[in-house]
One Martini backbone bead per residue (centre of mass of N, CA, C, O) as a GRO file, in nm:
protein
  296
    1UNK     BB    1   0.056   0.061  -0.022
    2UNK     BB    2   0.312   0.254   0.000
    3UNK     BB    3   0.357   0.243  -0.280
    4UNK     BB    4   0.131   0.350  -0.419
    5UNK     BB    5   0.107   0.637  -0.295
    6UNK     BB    6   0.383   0.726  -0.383
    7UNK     BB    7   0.331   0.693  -0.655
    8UNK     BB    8   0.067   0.906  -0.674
    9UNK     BB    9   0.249   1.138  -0.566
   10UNK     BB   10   0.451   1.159  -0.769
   11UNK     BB   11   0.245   1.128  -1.033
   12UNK     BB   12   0.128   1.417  -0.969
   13UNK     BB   13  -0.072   1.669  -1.099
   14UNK     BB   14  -0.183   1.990  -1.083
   15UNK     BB   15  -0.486   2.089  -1.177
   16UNK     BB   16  -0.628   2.421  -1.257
   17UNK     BB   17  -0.864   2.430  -1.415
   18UNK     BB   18  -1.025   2.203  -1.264
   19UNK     BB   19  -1.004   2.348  -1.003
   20UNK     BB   20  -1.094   2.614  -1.124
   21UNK     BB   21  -1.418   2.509  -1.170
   22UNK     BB   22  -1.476   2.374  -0.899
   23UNK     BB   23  -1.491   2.657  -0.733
   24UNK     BB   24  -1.679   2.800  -0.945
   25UNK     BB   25  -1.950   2.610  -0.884
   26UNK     BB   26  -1.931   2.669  -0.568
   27UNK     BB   27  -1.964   2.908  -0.495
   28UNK     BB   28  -2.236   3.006  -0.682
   29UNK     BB   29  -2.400   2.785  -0.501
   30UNK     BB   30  -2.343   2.908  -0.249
   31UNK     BB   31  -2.429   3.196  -0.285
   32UNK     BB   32  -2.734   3.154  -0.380
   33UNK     BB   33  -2.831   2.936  -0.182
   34UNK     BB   34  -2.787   3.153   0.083
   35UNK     BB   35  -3.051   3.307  -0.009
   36UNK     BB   36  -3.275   3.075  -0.019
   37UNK     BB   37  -3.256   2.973   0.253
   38UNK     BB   38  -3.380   3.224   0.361
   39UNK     BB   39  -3.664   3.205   0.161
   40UNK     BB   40  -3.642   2.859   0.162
   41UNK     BB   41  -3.603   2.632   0.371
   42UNK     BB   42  -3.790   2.384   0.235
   43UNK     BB   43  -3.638   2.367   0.012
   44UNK     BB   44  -3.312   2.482   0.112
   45UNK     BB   45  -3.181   2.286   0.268
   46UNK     BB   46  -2.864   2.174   0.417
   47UNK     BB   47  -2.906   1.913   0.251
   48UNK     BB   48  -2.820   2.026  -0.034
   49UNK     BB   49  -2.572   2.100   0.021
   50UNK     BB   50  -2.424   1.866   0.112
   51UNK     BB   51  -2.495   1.709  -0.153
   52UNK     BB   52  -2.314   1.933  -0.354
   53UNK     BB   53  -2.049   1.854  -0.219
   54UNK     BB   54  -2.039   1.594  -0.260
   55UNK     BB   55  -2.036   1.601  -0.550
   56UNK     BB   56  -1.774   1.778  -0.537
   57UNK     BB   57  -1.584   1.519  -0.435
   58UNK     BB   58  -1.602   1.351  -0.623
   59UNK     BB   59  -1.466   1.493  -0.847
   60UNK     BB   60  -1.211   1.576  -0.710
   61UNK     BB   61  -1.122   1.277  -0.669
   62UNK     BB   62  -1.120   1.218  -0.981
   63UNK     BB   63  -0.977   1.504  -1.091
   64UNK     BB   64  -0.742   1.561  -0.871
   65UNK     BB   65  -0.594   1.373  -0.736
   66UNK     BB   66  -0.397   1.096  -0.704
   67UNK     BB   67  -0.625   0.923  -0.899
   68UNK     BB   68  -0.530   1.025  -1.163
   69UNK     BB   69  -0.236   0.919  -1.159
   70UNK     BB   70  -0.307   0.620  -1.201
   71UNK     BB   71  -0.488   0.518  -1.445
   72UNK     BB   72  -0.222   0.484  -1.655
   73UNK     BB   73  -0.158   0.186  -1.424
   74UNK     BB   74  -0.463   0.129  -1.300
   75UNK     BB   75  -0.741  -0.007  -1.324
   76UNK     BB   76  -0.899   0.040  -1.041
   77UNK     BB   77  -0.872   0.324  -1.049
   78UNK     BB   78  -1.033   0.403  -1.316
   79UNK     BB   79  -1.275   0.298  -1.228
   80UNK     BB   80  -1.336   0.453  -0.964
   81UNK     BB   81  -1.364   0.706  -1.127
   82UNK     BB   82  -1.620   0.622  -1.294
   83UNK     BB   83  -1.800   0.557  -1.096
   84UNK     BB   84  -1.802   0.866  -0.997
   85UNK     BB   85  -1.893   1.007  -1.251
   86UNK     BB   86  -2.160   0.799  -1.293
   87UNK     BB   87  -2.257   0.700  -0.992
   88UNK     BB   88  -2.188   0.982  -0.762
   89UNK     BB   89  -2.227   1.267  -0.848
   90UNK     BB   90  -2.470   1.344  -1.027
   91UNK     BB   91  -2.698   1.239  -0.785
   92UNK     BB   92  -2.563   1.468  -0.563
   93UNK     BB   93  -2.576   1.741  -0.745
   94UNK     BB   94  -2.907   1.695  -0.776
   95UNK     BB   95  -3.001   1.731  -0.488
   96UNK     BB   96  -2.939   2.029  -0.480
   97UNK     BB   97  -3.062   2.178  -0.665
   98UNK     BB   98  -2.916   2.389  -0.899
   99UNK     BB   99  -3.035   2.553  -1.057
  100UNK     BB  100  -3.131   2.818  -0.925
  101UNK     BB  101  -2.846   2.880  -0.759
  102UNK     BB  102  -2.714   2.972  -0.979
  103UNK     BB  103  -2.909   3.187  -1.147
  104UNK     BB  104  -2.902   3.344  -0.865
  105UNK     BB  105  -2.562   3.401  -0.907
  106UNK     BB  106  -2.594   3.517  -1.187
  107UNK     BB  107  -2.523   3.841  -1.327
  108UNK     BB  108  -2.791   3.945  -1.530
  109UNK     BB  109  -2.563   4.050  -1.752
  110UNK     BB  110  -2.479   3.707  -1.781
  111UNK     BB  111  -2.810   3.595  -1.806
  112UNK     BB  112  -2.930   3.702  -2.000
  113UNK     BB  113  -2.716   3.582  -2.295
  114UNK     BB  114  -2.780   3.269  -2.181
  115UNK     BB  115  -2.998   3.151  -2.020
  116UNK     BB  116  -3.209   3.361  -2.173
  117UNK     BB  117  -3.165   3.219  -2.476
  118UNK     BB  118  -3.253   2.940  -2.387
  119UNK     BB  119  -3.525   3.002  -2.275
  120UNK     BB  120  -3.637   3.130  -2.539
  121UNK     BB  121  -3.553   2.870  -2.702
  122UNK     BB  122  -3.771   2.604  -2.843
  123UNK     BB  123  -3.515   2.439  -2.962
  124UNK     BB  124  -3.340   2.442  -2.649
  125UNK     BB  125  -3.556   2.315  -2.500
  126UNK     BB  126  -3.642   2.066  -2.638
  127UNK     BB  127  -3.348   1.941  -2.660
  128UNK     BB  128  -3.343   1.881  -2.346
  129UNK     BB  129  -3.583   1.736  -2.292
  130UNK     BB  130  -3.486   1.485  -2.475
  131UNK     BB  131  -3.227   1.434  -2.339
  132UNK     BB  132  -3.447   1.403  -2.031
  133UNK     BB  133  -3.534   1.158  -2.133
  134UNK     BB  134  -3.525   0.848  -2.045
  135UNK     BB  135  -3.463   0.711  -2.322
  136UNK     BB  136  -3.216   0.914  -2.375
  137UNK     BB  137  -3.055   0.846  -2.142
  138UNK     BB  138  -2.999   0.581  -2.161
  139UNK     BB  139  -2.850   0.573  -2.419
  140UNK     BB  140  -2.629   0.754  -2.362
  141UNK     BB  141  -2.557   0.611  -2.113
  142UNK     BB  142  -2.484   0.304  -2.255
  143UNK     BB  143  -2.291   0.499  -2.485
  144UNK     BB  144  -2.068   0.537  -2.268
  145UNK     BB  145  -2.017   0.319  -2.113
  146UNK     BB  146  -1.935   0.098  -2.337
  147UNK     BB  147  -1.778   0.244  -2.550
  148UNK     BB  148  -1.522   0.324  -2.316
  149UNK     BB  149  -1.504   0.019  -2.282
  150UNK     BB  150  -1.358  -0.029  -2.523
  151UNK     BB  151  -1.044  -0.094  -2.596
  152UNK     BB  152  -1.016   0.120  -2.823
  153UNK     BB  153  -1.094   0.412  -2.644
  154UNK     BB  154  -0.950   0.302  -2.394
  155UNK     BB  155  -0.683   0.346  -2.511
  156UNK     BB  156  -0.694   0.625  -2.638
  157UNK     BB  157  -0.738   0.765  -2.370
  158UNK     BB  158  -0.477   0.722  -2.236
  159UNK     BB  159  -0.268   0.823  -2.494
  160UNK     BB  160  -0.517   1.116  -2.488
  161UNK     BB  161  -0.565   1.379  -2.320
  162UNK     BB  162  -0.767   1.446  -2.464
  163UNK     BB  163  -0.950   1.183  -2.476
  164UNK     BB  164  -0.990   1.181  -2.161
  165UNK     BB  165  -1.162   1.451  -2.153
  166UNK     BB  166  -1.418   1.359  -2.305
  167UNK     BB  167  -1.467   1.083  -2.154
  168UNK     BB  168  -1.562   1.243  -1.903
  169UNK     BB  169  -1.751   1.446  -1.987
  170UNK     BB  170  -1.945   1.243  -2.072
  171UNK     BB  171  -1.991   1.062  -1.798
  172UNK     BB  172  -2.133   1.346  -1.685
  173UNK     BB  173  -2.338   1.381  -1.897
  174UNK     BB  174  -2.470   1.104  -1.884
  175UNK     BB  175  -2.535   1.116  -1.557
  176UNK     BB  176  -2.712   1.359  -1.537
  177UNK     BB  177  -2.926   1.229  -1.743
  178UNK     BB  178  -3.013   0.979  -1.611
  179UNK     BB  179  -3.058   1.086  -1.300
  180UNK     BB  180  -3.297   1.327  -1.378
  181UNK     BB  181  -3.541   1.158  -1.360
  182UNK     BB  182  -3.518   1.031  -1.057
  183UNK     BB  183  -3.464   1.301  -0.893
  184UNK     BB  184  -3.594   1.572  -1.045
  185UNK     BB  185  -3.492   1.865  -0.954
  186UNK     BB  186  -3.603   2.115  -0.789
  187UNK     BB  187  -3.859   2.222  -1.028
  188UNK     BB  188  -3.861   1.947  -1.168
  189UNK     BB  189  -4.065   1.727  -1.314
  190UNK     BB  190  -4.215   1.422  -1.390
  191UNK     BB  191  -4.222   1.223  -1.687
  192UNK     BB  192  -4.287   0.982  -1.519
  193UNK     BB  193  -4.392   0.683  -1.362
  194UNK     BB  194  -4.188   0.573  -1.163
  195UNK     BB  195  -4.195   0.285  -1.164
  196UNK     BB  196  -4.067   0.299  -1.470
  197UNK     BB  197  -3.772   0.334  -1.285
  198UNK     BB  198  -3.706   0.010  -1.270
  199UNK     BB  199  -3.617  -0.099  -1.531
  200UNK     BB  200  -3.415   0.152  -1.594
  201UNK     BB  201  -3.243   0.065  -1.415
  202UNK     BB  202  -3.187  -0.247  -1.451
  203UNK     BB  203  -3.064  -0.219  -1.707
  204UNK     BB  204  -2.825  -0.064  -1.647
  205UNK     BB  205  -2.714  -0.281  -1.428
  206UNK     BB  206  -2.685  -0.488  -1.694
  207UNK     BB  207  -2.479  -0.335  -1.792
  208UNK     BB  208  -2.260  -0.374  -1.570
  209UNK     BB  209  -2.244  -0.629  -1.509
  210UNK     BB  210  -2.158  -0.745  -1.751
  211UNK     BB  211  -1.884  -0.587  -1.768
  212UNK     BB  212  -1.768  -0.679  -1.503
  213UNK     BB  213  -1.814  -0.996  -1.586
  214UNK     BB  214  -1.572  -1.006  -1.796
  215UNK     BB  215  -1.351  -0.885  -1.652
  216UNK     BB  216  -1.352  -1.111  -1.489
  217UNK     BB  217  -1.400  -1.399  -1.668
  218UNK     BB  218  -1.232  -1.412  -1.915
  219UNK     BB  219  -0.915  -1.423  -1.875
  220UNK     BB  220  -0.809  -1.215  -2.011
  221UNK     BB  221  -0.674  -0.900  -2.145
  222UNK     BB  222  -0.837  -0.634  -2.239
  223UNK     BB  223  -0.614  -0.384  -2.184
  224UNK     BB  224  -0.276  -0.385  -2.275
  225UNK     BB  225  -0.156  -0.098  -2.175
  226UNK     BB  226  -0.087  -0.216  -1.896
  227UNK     BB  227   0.130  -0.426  -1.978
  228UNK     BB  228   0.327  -0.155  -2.071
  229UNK     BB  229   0.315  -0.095  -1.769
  230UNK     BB  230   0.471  -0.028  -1.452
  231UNK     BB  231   0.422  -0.156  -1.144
  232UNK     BB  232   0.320  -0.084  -0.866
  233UNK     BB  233   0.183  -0.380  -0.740
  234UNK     BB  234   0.184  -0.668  -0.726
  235UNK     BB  235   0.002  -0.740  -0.895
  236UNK     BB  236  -0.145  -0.823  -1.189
  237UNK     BB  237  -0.318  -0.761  -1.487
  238UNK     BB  238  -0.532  -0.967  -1.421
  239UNK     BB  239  -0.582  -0.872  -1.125
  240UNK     BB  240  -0.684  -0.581  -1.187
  241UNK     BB  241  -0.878  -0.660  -1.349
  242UNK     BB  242  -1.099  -0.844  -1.162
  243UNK     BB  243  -1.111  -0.600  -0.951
  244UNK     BB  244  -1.224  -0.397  -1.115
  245UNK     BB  245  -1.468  -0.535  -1.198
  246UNK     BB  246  -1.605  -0.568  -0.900
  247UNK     BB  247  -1.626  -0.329  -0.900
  248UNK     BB  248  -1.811  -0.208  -1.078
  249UNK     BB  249  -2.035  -0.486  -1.014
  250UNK     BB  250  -2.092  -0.413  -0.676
  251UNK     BB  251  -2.134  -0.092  -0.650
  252UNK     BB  252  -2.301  -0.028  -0.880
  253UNK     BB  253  -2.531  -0.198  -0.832
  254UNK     BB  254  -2.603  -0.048  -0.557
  255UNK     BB  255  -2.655   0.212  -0.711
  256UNK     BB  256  -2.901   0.103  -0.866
  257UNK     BB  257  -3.072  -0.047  -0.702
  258UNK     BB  258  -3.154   0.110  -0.437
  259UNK     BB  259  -3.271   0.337  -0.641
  260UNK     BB  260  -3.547   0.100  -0.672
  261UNK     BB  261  -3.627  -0.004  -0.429
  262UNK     BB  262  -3.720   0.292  -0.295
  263UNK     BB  263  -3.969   0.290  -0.519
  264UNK     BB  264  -4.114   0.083  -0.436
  265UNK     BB  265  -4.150   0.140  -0.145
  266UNK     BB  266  -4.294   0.423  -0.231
  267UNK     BB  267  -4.530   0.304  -0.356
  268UNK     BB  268  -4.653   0.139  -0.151
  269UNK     BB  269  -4.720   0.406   0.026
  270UNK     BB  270  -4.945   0.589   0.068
  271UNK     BB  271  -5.023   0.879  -0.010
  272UNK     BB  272  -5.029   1.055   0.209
  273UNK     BB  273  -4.705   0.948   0.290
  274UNK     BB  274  -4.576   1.074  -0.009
  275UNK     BB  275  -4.620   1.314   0.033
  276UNK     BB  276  -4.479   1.648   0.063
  277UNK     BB  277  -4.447   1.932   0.286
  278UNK     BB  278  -4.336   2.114  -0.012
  279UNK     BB  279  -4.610   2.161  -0.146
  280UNK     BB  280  -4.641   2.499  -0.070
  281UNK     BB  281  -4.396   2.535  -0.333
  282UNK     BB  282  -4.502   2.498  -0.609
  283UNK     BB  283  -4.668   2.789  -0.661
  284UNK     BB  284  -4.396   2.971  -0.635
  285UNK     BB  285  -4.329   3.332  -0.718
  286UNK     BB  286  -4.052   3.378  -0.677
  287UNK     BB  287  -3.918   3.198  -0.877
  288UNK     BB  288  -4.022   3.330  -1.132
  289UNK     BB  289  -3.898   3.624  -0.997
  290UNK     BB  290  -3.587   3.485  -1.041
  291UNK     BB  291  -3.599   3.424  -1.356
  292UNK     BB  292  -3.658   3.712  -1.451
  293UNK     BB  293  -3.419   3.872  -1.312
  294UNK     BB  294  -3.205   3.675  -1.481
  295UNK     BB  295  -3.320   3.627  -1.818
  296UNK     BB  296  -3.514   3.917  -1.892
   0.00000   0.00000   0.00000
């Protein structure tokens, strides 16, 4: 374990633009927040900033640490990289609600030609919602996820730093976008009757699964990249690749599981039980007031 810290600590170089892109997503949310805690604390009560840099702490784990430095050492690294991308940071984002406190962050002189030229266009609200319809991000999520584990995609990335960013990008934007019917994040409506994202999850799982399960079984080296770096662990390449594999295999599993089963319990439940006492903020005008005073 002392070497493998050691190599991750030598290998490590400080990325500066991601920290601050991550600093500055964090700010805005911070400011923005601030305001709305104070006027709706039961819509964005300190549980939504909690899971909002929870959000943004797995981001910093898979892209500013020292395990970004062995990525292209060790394939356990990189998996648990993508885990946090894809089914990690994503869900924990959502839960913050992020959408109204960043436009509440953004001084309108800066709000009104960005984020209100995409709101007052119908092709780009379109645009949008199909991308964030279940059935749409499925396919996005499944083209995510398996396409850049195929030996091709994955071994480009390694050797191609511009195509390692392509890859991560891709993989934070698919799962935005699966993540976005389930989490719902207010004000956002739900699109589809809950129960449809359980066959929706599971779906996913049978695709994380199978991926996990091939790497762990297949008995070769999926991506030979790997037996041509030098060795941080006793590990050999095959003994990386099942363990990867595993990692994959069942904290993913876990992870699209369970909020299958939460929906299933919670669908069970009487109707009276399953409100939310959030609902007195349904058709709050302060709302439409802050989107109108940020981008009209």
């Amino acid at each position: 374990m002392s070497q493998l810290v050691e190599a991750a600590v030598a290998a490590w170089r400080f990325p500066c633009w991601t920290c601050i892109t991550l600093t500055l997503a964090v700010a805005l949310y911070l400011r923005g927040f601030r305001r709305l805690h104070w006027q709706m604390p039961l819509r964005f009560p300190l549980s939504r900033l909690a899971f909002y840099l929870g959000g943004m702490m797995a981001l910093a784990i898979a892209l500013i640490s020292p395990l970004e430095a062995l990525d292209d050492r060790l394939l356990i690294t990189h998996m648990l990289q993508h885990l946090l991308l894809l089914l990690v940071a994503p869900p924990l984002l959502l839960l913050g609600a992020p959408q109204i406190p960043l436009v509440r962050a953004i001084p309108p002189a800066l709000a009104k030609p960005t984020i209100g030229a995409i709101v007052k266009s119908a092709a780009c609200r379109r645009l949008l919602e199909s991308l964030a319809h279940p059935a749409s991000a499925l396919v996005l999520f499944s083209l995510a996820m398996l396409g850049w584990h195929v030996p091709g995609p994955f071994q480009l990335a390694l050797r191609s730093n511009g195509w390692h960013i392509a890859e991560h990008v891709c993989f934070i934007a698919a799962g935005t976008l699966f993540w976005y019917p389930i989490v719902s994040p207010w004000p956002a409506a739900g699109r589809c009757y809950r129960w449809a994202l359980v066959p929706y999850l599971l779906i996913a799982d049978a695709e994380n699964s199978l991926l996990g399960a091939f790497m762990v079984f297949s008995g070769r080296l999926f991506y030979p990249f790997y037996a041509e770096m030098p060795r941080v662990t006793g590990f050999t390449t095959i003994t990386d690749q099942i363990v990867a594999g595993a990692i994959m295999w069942v904290p993913g599993s876990l992870l699209l599981l369970v909020p299958a089963v939460a929906i299933v319990v919670r669908a069970l439940q009487p109707a009276n039980l399953a409100r939310s006492r959030l609902d007195a903020y349904a058709d709050d005008p302060r709302l439409s007031e802050v989107i109108e005073r940020r981008t009209v």
